[in-house]
Structures are given as structure tokens and as C-alpha cells.
PyMOL Python script that loads the backbone (N, CA, C, O; Angstrom):
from pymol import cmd

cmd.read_pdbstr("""\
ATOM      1  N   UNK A   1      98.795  91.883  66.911  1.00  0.00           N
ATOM      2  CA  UNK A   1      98.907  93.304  67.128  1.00  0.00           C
ATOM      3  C   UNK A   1      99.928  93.591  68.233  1.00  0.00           C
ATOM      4  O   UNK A   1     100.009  92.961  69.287  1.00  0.00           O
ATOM      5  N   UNK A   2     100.642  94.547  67.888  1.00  0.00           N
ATOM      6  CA  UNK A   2     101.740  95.133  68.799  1.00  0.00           C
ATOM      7  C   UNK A   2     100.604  95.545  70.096  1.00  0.00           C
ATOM      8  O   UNK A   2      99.496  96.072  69.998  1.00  0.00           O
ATOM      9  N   UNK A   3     101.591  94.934  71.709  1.00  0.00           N
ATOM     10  CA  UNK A   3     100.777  95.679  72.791  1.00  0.00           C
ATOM     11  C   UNK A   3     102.088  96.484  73.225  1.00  0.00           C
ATOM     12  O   UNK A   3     101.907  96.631  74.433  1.00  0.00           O
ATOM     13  N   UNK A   4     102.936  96.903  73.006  1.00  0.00           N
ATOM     14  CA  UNK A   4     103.964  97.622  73.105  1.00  0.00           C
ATOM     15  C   UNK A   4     103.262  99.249  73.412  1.00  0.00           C
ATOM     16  O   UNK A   4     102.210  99.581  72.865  1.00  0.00           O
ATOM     17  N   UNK A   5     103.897 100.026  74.209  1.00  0.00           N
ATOM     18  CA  UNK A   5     102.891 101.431  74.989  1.00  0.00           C
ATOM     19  C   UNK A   5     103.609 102.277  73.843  1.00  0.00           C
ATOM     20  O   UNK A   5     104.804 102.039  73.671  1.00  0.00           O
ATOM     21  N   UNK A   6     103.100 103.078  73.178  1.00  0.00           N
ATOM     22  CA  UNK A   6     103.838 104.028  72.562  1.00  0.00           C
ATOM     23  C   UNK A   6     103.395 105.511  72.686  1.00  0.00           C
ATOM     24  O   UNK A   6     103.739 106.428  71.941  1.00  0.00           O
ATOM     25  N   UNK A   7     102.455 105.590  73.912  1.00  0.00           N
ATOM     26  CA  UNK A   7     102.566 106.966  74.410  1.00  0.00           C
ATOM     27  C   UNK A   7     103.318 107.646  74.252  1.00  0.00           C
ATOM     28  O   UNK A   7     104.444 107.176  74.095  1.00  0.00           O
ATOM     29  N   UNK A   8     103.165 108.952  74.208  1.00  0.00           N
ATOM     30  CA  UNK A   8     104.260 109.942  73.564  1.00  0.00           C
ATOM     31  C   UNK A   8     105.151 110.074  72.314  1.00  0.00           C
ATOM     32  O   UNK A   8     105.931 110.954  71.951  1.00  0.00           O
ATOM     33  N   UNK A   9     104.697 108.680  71.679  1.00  0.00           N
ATOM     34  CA  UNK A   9     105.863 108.683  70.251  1.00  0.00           C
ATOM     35  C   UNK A   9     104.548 109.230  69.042  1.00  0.00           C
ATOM     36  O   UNK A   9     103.326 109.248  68.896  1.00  0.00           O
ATOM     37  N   UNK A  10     105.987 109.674  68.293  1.00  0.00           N
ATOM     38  CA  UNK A  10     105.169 110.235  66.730  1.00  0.00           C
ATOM     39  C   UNK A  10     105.016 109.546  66.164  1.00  0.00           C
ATOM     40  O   UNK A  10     105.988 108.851  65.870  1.00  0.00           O
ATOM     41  N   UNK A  11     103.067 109.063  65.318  1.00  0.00           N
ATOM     42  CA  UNK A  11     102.987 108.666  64.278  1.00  0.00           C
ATOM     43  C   UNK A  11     102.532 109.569  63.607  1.00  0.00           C
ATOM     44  O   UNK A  11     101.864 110.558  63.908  1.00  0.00           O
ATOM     45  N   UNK A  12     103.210 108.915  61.976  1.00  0.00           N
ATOM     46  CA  UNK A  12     102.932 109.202  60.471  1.00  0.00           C
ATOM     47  C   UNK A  12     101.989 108.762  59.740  1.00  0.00           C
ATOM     48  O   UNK A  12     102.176 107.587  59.426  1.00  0.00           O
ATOM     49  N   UNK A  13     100.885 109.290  59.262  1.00  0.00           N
ATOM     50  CA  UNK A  13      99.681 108.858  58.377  1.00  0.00           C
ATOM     51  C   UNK A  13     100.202 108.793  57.384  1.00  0.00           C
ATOM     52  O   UNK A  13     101.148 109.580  57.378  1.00  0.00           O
ATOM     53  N   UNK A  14     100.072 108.036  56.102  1.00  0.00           N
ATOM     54  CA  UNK A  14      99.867 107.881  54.707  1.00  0.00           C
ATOM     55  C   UNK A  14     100.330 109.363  54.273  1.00  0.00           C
ATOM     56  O   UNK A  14     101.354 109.822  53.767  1.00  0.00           O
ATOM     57  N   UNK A  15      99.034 109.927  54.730  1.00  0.00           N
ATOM     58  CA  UNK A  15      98.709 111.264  54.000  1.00  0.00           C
ATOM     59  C   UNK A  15      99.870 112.415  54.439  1.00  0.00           C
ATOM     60  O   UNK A  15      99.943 113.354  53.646  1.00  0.00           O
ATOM     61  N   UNK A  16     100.817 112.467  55.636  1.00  0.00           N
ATOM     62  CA  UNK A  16     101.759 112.674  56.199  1.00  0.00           C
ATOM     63  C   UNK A  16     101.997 113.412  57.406  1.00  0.00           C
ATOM     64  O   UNK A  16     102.926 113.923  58.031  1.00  0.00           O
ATOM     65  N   UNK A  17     100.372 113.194  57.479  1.00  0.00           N
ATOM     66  CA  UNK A  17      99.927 114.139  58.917  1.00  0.00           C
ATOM     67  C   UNK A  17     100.524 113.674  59.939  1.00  0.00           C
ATOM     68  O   UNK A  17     100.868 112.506  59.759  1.00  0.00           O
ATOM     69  N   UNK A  18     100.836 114.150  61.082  1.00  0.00           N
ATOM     70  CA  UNK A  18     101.706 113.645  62.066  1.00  0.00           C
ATOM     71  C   UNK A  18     101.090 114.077  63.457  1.00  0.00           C
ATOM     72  O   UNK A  18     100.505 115.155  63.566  1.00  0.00           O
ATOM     73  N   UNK A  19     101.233 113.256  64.453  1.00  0.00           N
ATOM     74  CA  UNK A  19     100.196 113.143  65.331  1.00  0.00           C
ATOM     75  C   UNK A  19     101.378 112.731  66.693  1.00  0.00           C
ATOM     76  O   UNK A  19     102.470 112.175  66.585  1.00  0.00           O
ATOM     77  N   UNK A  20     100.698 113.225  67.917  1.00  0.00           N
ATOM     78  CA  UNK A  20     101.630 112.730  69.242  1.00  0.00           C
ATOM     79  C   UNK A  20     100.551 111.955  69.650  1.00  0.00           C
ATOM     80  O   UNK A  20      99.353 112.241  69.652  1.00  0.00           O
ATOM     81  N   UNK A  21     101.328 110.569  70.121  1.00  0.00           N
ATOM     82  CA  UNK A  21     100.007 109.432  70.948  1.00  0.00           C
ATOM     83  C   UNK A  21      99.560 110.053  72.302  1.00  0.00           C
ATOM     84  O   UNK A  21     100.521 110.101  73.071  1.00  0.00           O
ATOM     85  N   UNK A  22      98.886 110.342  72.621  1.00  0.00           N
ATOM     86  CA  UNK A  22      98.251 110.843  74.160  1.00  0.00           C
ATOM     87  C   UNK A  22      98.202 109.770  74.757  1.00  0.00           C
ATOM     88  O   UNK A  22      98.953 109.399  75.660  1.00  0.00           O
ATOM     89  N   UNK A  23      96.903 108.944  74.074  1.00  0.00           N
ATOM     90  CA  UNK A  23      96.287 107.532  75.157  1.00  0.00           C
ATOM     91  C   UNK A  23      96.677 106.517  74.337  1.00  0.00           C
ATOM     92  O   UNK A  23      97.352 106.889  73.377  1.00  0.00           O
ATOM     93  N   UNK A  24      96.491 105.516  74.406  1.00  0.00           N
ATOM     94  CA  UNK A  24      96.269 104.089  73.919  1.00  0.00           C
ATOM     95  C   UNK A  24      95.925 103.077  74.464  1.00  0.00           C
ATOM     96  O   UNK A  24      96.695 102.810  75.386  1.00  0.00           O
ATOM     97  N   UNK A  25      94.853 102.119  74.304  1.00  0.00           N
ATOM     98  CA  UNK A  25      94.143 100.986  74.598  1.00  0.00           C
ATOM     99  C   UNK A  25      93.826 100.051  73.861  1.00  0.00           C
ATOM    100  O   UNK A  25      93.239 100.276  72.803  1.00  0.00           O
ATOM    101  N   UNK A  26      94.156  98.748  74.276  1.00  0.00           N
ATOM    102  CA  UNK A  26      93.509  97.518  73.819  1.00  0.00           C
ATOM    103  C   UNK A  26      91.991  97.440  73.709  1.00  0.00           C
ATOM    104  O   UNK A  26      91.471  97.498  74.824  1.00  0.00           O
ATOM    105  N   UNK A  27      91.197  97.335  72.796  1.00  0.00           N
ATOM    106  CA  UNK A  27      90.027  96.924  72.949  1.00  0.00           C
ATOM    107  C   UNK A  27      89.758  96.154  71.869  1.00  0.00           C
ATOM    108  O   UNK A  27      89.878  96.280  70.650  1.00  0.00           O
ATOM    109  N   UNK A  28      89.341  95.273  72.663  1.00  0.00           N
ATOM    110  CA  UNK A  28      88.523  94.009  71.445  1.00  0.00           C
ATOM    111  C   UNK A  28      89.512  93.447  70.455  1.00  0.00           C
ATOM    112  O   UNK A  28      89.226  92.978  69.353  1.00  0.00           O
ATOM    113  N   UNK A  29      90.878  93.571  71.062  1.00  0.00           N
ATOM    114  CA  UNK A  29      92.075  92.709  70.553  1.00  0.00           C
ATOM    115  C   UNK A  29      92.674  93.713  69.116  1.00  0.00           C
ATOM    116  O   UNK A  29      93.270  93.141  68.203  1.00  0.00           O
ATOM    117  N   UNK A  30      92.465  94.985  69.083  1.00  0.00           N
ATOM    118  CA  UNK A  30      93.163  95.934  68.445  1.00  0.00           C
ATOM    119  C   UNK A  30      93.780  97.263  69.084  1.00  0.00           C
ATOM    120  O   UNK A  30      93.004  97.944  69.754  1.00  0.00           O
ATOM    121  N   UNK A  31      95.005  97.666  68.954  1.00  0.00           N
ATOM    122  CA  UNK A  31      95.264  99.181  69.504  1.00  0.00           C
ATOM    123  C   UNK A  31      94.225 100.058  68.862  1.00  0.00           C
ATOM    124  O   UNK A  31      93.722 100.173  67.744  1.00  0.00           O
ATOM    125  N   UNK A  32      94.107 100.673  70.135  1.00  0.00           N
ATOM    126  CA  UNK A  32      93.205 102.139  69.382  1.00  0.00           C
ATOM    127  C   UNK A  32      94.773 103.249  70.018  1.00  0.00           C
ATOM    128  O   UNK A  32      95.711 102.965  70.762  1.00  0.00           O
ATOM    129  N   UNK A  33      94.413 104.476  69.304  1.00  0.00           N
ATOM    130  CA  UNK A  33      95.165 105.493  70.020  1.00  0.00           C
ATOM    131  C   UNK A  33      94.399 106.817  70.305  1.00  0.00           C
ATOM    132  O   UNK A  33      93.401 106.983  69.605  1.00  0.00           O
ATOM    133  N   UNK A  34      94.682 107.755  71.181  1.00  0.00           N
ATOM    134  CA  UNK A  34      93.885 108.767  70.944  1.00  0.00           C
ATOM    135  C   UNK A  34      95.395 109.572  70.927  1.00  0.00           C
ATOM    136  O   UNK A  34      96.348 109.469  71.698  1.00  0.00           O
ATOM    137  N   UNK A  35      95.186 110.462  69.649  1.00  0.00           N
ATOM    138  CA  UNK A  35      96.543 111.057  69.154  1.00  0.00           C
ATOM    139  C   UNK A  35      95.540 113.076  69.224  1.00  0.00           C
ATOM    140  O   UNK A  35      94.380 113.489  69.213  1.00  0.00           O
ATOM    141  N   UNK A  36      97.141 113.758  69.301  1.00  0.00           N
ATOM    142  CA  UNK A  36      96.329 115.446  69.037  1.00  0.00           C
ATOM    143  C   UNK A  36      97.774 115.331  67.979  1.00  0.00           C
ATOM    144  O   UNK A  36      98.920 114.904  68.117  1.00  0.00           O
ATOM    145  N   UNK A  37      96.984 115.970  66.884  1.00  0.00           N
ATOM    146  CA  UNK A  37      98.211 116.569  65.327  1.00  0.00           C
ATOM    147  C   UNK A  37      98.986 117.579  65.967  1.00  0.00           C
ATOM    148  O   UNK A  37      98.555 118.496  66.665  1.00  0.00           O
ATOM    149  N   UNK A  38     100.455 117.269  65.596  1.00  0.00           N
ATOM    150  CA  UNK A  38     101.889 118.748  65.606  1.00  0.00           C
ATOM    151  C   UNK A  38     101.500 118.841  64.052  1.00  0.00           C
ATOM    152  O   UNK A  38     100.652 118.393  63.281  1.00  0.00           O
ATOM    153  N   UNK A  39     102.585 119.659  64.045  1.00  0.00           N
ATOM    154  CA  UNK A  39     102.745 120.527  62.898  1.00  0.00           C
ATOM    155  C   UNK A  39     103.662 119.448  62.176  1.00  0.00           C
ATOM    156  O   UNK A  39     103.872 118.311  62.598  1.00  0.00           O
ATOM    157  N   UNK A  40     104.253 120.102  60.821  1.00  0.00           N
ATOM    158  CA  UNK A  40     105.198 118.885  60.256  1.00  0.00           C
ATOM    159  C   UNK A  40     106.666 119.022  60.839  1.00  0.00           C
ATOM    160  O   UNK A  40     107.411 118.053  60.690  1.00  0.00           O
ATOM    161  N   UNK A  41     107.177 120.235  61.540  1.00  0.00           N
ATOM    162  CA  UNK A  41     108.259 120.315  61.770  1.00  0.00           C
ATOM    163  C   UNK A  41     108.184 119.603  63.253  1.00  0.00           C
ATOM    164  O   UNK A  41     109.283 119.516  63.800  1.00  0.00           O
ATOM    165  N   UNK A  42     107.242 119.164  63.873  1.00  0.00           N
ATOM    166  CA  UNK A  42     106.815 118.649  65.011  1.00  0.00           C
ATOM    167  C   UNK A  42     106.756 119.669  66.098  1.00  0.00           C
ATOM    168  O   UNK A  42     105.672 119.486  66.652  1.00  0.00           O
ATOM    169  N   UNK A  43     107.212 120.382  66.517  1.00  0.00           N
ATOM    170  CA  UNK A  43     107.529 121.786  67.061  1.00  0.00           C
ATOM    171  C   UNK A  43     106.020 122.391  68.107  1.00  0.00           C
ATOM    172  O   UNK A  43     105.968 122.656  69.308  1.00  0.00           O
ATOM    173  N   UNK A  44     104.938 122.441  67.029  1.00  0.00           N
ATOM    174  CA  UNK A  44     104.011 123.101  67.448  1.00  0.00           C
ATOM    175  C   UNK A  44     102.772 122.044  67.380  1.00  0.00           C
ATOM    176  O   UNK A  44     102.535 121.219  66.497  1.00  0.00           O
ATOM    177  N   UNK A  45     101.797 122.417  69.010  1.00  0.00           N
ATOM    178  CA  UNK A  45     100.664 121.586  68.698  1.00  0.00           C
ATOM    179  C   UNK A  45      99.485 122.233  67.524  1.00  0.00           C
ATOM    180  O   UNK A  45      99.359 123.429  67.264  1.00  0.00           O
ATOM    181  N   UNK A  46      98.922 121.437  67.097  1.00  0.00           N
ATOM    182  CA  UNK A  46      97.386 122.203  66.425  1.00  0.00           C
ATOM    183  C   UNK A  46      96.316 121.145  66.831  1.00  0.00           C
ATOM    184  O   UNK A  46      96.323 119.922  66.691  1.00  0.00           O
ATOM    185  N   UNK A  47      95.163 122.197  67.512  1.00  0.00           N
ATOM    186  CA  UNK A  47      94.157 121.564  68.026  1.00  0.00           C
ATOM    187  C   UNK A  47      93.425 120.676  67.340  1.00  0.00           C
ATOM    188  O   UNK A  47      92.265 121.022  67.114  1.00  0.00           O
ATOM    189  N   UNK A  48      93.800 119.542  66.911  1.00  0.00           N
ATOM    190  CA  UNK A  48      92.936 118.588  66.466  1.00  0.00           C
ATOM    191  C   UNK A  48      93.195 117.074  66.723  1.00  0.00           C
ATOM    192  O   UNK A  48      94.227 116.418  66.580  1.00  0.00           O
ATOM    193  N   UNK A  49      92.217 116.792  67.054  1.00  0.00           N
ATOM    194  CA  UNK A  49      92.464 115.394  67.695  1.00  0.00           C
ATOM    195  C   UNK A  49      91.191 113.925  67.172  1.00  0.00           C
ATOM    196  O   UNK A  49      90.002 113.859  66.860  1.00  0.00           O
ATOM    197  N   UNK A  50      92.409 112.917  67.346  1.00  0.00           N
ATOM    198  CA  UNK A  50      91.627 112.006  66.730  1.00  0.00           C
ATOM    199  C   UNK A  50      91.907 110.179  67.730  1.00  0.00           C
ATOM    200  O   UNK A  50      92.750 109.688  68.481  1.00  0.00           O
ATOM    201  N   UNK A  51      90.767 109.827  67.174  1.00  0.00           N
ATOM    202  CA  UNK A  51      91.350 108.395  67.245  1.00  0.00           C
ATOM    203  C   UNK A  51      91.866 107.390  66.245  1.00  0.00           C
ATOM    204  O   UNK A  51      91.320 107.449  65.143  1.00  0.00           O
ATOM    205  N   UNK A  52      92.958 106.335  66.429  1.00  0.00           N
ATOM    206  CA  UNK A  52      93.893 105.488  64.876  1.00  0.00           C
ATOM    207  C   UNK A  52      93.682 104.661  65.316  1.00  0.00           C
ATOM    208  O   UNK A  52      93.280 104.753  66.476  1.00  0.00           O
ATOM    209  N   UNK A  53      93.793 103.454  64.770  1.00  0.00           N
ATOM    210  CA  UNK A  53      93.516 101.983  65.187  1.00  0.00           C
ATOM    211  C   UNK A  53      94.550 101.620  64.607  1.00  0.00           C
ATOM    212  O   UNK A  53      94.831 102.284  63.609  1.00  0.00           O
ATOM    213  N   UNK A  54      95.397 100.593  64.938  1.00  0.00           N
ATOM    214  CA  UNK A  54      96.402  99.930  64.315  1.00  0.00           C
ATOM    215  C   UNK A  54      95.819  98.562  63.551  1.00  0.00           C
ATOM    216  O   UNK A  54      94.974  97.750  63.930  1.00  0.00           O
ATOM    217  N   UNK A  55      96.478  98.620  62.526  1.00  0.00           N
ATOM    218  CA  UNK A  55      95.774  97.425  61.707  1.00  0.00           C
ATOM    219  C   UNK A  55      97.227  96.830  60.663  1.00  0.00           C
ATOM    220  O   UNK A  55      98.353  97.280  60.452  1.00  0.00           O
ATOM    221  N   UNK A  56      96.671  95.936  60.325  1.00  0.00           N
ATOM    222  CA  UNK A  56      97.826  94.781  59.340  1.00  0.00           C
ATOM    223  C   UNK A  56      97.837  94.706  58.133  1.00  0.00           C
ATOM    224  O   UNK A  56      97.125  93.782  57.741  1.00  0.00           O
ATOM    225  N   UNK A  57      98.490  95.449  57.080  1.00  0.00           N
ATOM    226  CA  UNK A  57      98.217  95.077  55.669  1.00  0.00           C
ATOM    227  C   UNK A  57      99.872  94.643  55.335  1.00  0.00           C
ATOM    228  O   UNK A  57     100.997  94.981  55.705  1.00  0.00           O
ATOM    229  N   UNK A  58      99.294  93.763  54.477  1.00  0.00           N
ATOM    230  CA  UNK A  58     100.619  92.915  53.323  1.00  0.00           C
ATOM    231  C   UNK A  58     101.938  92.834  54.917  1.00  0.00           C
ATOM    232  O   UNK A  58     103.056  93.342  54.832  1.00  0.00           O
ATOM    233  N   UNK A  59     101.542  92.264  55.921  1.00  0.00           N
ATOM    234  CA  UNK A  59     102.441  92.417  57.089  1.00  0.00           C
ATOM    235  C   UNK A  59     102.936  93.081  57.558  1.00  0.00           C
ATOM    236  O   UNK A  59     103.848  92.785  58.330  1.00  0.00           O
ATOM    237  N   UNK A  60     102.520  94.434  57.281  1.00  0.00           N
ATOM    238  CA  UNK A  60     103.400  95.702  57.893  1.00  0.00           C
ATOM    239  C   UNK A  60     101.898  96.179  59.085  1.00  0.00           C
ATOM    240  O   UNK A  60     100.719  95.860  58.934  1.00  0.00           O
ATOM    241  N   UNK A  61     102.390  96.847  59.986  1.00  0.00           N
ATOM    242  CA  UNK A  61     101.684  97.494  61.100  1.00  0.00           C
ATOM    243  C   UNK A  61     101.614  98.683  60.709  1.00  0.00           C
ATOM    244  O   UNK A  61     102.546  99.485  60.768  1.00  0.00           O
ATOM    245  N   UNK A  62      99.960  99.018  60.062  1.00  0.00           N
ATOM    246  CA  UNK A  62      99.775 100.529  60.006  1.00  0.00           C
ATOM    247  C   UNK A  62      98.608 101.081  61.009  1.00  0.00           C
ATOM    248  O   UNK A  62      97.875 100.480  61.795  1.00  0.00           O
ATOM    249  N   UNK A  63      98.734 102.558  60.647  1.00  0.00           N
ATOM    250  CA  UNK A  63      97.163 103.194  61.550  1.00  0.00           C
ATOM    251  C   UNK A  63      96.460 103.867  60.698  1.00  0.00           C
ATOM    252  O   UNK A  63      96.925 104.481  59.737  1.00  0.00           O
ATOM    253  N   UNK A  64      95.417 103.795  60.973  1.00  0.00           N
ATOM    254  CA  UNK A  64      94.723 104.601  60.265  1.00  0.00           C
ATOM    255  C   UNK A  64      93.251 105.057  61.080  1.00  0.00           C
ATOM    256  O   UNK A  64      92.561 104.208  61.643  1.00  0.00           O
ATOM    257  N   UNK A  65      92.994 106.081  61.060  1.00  0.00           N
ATOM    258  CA  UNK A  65      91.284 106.897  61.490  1.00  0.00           C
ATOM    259  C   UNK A  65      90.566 105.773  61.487  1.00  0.00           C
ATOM    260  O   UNK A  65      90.340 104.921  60.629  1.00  0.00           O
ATOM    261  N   UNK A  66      90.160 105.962  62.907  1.00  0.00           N
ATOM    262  CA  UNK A  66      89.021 105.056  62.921  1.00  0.00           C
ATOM    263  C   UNK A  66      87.778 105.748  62.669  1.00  0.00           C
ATOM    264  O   UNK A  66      87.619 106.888  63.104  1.00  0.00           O
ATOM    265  N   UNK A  67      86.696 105.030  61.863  1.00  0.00           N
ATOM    266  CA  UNK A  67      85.709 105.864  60.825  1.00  0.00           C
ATOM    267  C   UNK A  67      84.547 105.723  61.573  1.00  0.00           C
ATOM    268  O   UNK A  67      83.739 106.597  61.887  1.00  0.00           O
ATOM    269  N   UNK A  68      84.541 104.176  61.903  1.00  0.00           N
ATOM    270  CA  UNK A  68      82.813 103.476  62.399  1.00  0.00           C
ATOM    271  C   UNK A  68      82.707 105.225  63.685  1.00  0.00           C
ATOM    272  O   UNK A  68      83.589 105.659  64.426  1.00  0.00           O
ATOM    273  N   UNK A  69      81.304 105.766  63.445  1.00  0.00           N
ATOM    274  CA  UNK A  69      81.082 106.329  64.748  1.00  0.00           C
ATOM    275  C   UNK A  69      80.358 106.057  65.359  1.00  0.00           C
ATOM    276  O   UNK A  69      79.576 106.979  65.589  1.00  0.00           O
ATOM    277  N   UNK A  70      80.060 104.840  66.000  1.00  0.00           N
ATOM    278  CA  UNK A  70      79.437 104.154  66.898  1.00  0.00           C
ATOM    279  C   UNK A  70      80.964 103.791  67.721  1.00  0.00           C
ATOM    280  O   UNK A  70      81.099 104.455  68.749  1.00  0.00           O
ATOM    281  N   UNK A  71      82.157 102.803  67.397  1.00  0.00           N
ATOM    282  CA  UNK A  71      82.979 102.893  67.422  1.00  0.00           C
ATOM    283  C   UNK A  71      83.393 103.863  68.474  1.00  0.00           C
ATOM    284  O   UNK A  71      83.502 103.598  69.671  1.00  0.00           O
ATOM    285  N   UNK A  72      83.680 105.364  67.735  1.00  0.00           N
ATOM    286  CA  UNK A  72      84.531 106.154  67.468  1.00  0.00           C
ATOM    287  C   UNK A  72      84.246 106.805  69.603  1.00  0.00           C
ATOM    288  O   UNK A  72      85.077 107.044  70.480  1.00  0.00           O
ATOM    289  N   UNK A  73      82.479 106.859  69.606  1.00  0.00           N
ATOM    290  CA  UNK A  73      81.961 107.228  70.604  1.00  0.00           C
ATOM    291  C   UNK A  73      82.320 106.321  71.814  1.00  0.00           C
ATOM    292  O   UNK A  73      82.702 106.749  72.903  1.00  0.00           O
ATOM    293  N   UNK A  74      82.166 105.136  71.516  1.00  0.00           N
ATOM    294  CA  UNK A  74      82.426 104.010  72.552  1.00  0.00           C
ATOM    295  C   UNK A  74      83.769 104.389  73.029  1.00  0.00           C
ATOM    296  O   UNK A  74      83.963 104.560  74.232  1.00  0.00           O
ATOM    297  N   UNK A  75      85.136 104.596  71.755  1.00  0.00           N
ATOM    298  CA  UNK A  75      86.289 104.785  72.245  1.00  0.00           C
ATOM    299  C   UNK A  75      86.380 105.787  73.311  1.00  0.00           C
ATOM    300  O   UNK A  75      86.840 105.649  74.444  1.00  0.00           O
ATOM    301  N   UNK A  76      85.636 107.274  72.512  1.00  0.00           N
ATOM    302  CA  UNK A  76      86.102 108.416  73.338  1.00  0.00           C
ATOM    303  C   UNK A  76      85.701 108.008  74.829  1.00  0.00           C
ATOM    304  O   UNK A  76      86.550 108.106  75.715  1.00  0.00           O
ATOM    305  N   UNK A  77      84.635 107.629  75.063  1.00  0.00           N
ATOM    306  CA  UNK A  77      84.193 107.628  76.487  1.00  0.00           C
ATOM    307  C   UNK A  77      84.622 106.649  77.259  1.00  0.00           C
ATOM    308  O   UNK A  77      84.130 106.584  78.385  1.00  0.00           O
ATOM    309  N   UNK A  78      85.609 105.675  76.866  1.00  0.00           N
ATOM    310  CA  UNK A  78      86.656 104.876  77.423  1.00  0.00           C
ATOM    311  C   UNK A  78      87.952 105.661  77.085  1.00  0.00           C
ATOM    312  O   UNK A  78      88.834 105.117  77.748  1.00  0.00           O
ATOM    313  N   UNK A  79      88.392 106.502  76.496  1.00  0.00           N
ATOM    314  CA  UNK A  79      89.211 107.631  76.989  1.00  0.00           C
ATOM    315  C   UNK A  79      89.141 108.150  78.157  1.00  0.00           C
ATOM    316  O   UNK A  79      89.769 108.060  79.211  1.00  0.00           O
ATOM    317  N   UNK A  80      88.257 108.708  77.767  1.00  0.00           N
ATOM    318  CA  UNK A  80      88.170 109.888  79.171  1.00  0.00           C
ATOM    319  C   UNK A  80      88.245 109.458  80.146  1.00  0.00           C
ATOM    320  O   UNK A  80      89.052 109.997  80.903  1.00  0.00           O
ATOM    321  N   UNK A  81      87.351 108.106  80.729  1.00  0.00           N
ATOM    322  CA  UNK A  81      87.269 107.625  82.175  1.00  0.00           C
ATOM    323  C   UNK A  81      88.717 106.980  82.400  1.00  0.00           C
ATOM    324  O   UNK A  81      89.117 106.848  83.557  1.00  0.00           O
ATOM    325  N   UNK A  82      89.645 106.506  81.140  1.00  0.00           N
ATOM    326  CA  UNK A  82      91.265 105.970  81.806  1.00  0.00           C
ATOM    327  C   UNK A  82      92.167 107.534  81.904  1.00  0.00           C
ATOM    328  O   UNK A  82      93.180 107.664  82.591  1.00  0.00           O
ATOM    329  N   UNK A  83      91.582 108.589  81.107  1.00  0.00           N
ATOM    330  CA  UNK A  83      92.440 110.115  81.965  1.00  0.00           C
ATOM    331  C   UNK A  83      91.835 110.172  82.886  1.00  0.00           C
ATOM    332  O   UNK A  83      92.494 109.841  83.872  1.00  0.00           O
ATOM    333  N   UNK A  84      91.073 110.379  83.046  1.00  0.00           N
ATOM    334  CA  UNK A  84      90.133 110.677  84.891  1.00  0.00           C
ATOM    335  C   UNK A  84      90.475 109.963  85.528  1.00  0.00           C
ATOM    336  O   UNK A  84      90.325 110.420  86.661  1.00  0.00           O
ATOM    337  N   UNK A  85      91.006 108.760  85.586  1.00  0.00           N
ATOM    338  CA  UNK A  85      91.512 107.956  86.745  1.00  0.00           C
ATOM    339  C   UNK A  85      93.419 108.166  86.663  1.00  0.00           C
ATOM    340  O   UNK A  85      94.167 107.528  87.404  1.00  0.00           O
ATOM    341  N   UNK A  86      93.794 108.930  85.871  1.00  0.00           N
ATOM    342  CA  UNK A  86      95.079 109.311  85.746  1.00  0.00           C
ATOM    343  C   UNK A  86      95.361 110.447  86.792  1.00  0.00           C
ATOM    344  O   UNK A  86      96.408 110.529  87.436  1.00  0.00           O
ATOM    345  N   UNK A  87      94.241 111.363  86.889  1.00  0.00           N
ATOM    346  CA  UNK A  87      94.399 112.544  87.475  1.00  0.00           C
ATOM    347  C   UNK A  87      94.541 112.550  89.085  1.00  0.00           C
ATOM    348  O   UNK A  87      94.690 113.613  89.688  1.00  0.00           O
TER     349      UNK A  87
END
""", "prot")
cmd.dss("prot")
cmd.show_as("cartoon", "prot")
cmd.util.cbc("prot")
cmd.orient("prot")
């Protein structure tokens, strides 16, 4: 897995939703990201926010929603406490 920081860069979902990276963390030997969706022209934010996990198919590096919400909870609240120590 890429440990390369890509804060602030745009990813592209499948589906073609497009997202700005906020956070990102290693855990348990995978990127997670915590991304908030622009618009498609990139331009404008829209309030919705998620977490992607980077993962490996047929050798290419994709992301995709992380689903587990057991998971999903563990992430957020290791979010928040690495912004709170940002501030």
C-alpha cells in the first residue's frame, strides 16, 4: 500500500463521485482517508463526508467506502483525536 500523504488531492470513485482528502491514516497496514465530496466541476463543496480505504485489485490502487461499521466508528474517532491535536 502506497504511504505517500495525499491530503488535499482529488479522488475519483468508480461511480465518479469526487471527493477532497481531508485526513489520512495508516491503520492496520491499509490507508484509510477521511474525504468531504466537491461537486463534479470541483469548484464547490457539498456537505457530505466519508471514509475510503485504499485497496489492490488486478494491481492497480483503488478506493473505495469503507462499509464494516464497527470499522467505520473506530476510524471516525481516530479522526477526530489526530484533528484535535492539529488545532
Amino acid at each position: 500500500m502506497s504511504k505517500k500523504d495525499i491530503t488535499g488531492d482529488l479522488l475519483r470513485l468508480a461511480n465518479g463521485l469526487k471527493f477532497v482528502v481531508l485526513k489520512q491514516m495508516l491503520y492496520k497496514d491499509i490507508n484509510y482517508f477521511y474525504v468531504m465530496r466537491v461537486t463534479d466541476n470541483e469548484q464547490d463543496i457539498i456537505e457530505q463526508y466519508d471514509i475510503l480505504e485504499e485497496v489492490i485489485v488486478n494491481e492497480k490502487t483503488l478506493v473505495r467506502t469503507t462499509k464494516d461499521p464497527e470499522l467505520r466508528l473506530k476510524l471516525v474517532e481516530i479522526f477526530i483525536k489526530e484533528i484535535a491535536k492539529e488545532d
